[in-house]
C-alpha atoms as one frame of an Amber mdcrd trajectory, in Angstrom:
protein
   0.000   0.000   0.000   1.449   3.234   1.197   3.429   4.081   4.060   2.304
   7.544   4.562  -1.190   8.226   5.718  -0.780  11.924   5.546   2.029  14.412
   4.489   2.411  18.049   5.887   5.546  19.456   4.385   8.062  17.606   5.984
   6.328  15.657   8.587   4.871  12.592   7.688   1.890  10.501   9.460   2.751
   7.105   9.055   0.034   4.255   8.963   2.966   2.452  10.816   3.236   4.226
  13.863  -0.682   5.597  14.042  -1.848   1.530  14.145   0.926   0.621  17.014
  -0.122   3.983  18.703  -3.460   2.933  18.986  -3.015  -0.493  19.467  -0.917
   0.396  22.562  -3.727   3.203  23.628  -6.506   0.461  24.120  -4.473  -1.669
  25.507  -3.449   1.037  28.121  -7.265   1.254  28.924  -7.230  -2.597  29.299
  -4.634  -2.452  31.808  -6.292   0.397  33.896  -9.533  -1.360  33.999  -7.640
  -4.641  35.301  -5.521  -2.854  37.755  -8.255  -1.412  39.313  -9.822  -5.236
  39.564  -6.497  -6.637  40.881  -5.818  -3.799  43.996  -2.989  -2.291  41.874
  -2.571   1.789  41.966  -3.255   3.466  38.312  -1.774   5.931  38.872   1.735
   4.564  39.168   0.594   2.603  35.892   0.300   6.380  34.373   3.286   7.488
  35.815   5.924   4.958  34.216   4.244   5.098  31.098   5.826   7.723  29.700
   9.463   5.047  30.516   7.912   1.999  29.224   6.897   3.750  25.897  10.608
   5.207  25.363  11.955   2.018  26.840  10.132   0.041  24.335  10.815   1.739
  21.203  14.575   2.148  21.720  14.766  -2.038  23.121  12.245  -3.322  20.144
  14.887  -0.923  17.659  17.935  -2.096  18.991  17.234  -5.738  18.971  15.966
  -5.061  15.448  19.093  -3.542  14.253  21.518  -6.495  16.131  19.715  -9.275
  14.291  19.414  -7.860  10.795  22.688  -5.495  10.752  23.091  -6.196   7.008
  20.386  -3.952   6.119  22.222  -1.161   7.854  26.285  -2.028   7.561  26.175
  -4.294   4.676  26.375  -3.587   1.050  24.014  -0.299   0.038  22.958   0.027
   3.519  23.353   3.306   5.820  24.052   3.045   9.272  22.283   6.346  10.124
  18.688   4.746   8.893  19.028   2.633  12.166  17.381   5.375  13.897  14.701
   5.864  11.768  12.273   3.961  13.226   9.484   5.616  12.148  10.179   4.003
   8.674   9.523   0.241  10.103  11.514  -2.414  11.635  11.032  -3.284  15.097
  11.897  -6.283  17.012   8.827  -7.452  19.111  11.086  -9.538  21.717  13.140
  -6.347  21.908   9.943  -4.236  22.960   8.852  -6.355  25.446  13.184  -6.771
  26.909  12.947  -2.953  26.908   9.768  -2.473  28.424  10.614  -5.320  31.227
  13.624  -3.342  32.582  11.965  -0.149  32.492   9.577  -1.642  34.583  11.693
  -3.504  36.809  13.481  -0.004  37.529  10.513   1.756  38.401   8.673  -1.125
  40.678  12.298  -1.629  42.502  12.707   2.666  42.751   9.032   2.585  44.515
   8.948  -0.891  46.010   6.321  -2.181  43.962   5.106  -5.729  42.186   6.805
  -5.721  38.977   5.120  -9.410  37.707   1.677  -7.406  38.663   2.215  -4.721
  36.825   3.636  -6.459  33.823   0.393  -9.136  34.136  -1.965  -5.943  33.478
  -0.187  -4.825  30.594   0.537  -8.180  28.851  -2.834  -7.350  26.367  -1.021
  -4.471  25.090   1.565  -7.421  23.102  -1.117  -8.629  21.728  -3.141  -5.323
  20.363   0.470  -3.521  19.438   1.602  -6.557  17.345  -1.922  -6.463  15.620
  -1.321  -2.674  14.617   2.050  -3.373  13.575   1.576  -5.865  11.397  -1.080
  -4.009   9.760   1.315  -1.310   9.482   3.776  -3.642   8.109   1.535  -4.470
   5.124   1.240  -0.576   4.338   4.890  -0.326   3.990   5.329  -2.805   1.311
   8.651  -4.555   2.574   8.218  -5.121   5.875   8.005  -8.498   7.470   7.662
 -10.003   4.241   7.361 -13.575   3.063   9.061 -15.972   0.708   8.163 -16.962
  -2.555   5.652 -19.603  -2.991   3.575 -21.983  -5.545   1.116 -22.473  -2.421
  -2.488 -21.522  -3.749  -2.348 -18.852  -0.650   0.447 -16.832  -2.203  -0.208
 -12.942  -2.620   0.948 -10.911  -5.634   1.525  -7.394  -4.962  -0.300  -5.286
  -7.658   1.599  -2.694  -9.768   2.414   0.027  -8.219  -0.652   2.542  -9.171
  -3.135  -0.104  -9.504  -6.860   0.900  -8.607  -7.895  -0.286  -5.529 -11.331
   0.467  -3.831 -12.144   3.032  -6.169 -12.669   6.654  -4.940 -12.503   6.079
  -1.254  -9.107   3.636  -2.039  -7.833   6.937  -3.482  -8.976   9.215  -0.416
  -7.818   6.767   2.480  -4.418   5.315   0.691  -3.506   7.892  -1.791  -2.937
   7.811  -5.383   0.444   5.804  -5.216  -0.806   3.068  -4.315   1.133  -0.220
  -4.022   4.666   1.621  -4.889   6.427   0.265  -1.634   6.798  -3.266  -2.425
   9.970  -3.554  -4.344   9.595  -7.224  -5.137  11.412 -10.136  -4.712  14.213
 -12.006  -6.571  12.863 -14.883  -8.657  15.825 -16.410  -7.776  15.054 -16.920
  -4.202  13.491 -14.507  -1.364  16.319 -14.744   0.273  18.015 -13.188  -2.325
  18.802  -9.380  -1.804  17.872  -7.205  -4.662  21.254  -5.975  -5.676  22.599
  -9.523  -5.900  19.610 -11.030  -8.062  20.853 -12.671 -11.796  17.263 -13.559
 -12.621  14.258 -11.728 -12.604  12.567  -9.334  -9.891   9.130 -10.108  -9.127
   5.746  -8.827  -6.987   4.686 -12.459  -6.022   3.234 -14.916  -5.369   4.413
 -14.351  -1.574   3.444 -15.624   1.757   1.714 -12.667   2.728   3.103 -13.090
   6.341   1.960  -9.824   7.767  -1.484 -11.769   7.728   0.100 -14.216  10.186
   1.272 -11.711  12.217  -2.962 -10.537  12.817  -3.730 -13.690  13.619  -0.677
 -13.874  16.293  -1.562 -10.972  18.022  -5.321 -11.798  17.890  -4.554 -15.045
  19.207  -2.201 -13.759  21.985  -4.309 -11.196  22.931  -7.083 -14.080  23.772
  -4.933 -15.475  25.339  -3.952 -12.496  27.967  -7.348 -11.823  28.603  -7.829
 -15.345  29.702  -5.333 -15.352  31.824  -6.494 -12.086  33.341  -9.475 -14.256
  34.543  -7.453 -16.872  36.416  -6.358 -16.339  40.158  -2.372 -17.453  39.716
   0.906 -15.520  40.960   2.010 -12.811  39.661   4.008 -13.463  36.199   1.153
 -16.037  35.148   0.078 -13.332  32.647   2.990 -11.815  31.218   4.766 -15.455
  30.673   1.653 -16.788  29.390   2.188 -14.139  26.872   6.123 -14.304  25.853
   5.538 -18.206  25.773   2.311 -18.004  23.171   3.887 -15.105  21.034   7.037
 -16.553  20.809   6.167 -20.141  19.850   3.456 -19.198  17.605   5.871 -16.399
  15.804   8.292 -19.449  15.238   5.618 -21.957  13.511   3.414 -19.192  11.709
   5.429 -16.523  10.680   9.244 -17.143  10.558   8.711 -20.259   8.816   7.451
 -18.428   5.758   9.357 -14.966   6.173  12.122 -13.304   3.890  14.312 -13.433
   6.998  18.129 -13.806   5.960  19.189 -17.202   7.824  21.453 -18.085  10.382
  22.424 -21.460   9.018  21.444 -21.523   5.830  18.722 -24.112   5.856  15.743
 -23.226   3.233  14.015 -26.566   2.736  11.911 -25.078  -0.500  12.117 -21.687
  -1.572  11.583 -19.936  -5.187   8.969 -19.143  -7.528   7.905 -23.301  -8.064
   8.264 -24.436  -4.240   6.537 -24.056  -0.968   8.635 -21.522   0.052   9.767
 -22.764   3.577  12.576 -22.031   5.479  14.163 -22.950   9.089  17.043 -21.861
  11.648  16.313 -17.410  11.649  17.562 -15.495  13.802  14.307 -15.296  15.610
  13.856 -18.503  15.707  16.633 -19.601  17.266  16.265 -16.834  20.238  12.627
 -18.353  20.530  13.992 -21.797  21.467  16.084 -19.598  24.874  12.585 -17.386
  25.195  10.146 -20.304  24.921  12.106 -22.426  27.383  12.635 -19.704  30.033
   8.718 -19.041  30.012   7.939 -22.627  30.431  10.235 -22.979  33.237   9.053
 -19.767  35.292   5.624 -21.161  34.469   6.271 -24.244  36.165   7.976 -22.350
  39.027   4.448 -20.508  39.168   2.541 -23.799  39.888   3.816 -23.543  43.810
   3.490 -20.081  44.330   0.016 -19.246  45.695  -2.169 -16.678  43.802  -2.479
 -13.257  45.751  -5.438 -12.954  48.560  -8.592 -11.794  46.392  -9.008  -8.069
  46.166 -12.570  -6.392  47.518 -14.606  -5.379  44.465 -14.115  -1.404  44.512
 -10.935  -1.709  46.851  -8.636  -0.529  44.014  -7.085   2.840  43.794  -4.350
   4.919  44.923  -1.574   2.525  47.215  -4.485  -0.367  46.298  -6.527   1.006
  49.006 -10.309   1.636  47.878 -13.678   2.211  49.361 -13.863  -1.139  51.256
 -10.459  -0.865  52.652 -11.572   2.524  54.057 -14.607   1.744  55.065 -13.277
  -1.294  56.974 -10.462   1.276  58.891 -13.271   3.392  59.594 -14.957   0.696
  61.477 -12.472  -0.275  63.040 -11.644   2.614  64.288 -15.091   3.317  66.210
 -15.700   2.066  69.740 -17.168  -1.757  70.272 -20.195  -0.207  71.335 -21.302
   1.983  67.623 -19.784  -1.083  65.827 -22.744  -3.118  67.303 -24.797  -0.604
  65.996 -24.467  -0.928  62.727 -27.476  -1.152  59.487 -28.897  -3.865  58.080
């Protein structure tokens, strides 16, 4: 599609950034509501969220940079675009590192839960990597996927090429499809400048797809956990575990990701267009077992003492808790007095 949504002069809205921003903006509201339910204070939520936001996009841009540094310091790249994140590229895992010590700062600084507050905001994963991958389609080259003979393949259209009429025109612009730059014929894998044969638009595993159904999928999957009464972490681990494994079968599998050993088990314009061993991957395998384990470790910690409906707010102290120090405050003979 196309990247920019809107262009004043020199600043550019980017449908990249808008989707994440409001992915992450509902999920804030998610995690107020359930802080409230779980005796937490929202207001220190509000407070280090201003951190966790700036901790999060310079942790999911780093990581991003580290395992894909050939884009940047290889052949026709330019190490100065590694700041410019508003152009895409982001590392989810390197988000959700950043966001985790930003957190873990703050909670140790005021003496706070960190697992709690990380439980509450685990839906945000979910609804950010649902934005992003949206965004990723509008950009054209972003988290894209490997050639493929599989009937699902997508061919981009030619840059230009009508789509939704009038109101495709008003809500995408008039250059329409010019991101994508194609792929190599010779193999996905393939960059550009080093193609022999032929650059095409597709067929593609049109991974960014996958990527909506991940985040729909985790996102389920935080909000069940909300509903369970387990230790603090249950959430948040719940979360890394489901992301990561499903990111490893649904997406990597399929994605234009240059590989650490070179393992593609059928790739090009006549095969299934399947590869094995990224760089993500093979971080999942460390990610996926450290959530199972400090899931397991979660099995013998009790849940936390349920919280009084209406107790939440500031220091987790609410209406009940008040009105309980108010009674007991009284003398044994108005206690006895009390309504019906």
């Amino acid at each position: 599609m196309d990247p920019i949504l809107i262009q004043l002069g020199p600043l550019a809205i980017r449908w990249y950034g808008l989707l994440i921003a409001l992915g992450v903006l509902v999920g804030s509201g998610l995690a107020l509501r359930h802080a409230e339910r779980r005796g937490l204070d929202p207001e220190k939520l509000l407070d280090m969220a201003v951190w966790l936001v700036i901790a999060g996009i310079v942790g999911a841009r780093l990581v991003y940079v580290l395992t894909s540094p050939s884009a940047f310091f290889g052949p026709g790249g330019s190490p100065i675009d590694a700041i410019k994140v508003w152009e895409g590229g982001i590392s989810i895992h390197g988000g959700i590192l950043g966001i985790v010590l930003a957190t873990w700062w703050y909670c140790r600084a005021h003496k706070l839960d960190m697992w709690a507050y990380l439980d509450v905001m685990a839906p945000i994963a979910g609804l950010g990597i649902i934005g992003g991958r949206i965004g990723n389609f509008m950009n054209g080259t972003d988290t894209g996927g490997r050639l493929t003979s599989w009937p699902i393949g997508f061919t981009w259209p030619e840059p230009g090429t009508e789509t939704l009429g009038a109101f495709g025109r008003l809500v995408f612009g008039r250059d329409l499809w010019s991101a994508f730059p194609g792929v190599c014929s010779d193999g996905s894998y393939i960059p550009l400048w080093q193609c022999t044969g032929e650059i095409v638009r597709g067929p593609v595993h049109l991974t960014q797809v996958s990527g909506v159904v991940i985040g729909v999928i985790v996102l389920l999957v935080t909000l069940w956990a909300l509903r369970q009464r387990r230790a603090s972490g249950f959430v948040f681990w719940q979360m890394v575990l489901w992301y990561s494994v499903l990111r490893s079968v649904l997406e990597e599998t399929f994605r234009d990701n240059p590989l650490t050993l070179n393992v593609v088990l059928a790739d090009g314009l006549d095969k299934a267009g399947i590869g094995l061993f990224t760089m993500t991957q093979l971080a999942s395998v460390v990610i996926i077992a450290a959530a199972a384990y400090m899931l397991l470790r979660l099995r013998a910690t009790p849940p936390p003492a349920p919280v009084a409906r209406g107790a939440a707010g500031p220091g987790g102290k609410g209406a009940a808790a008040k009105a309980s120090a108010q009674t007991a405050s009284k003398p044994a003979g108005e206690r006895k007095g009390g309504g019906r």
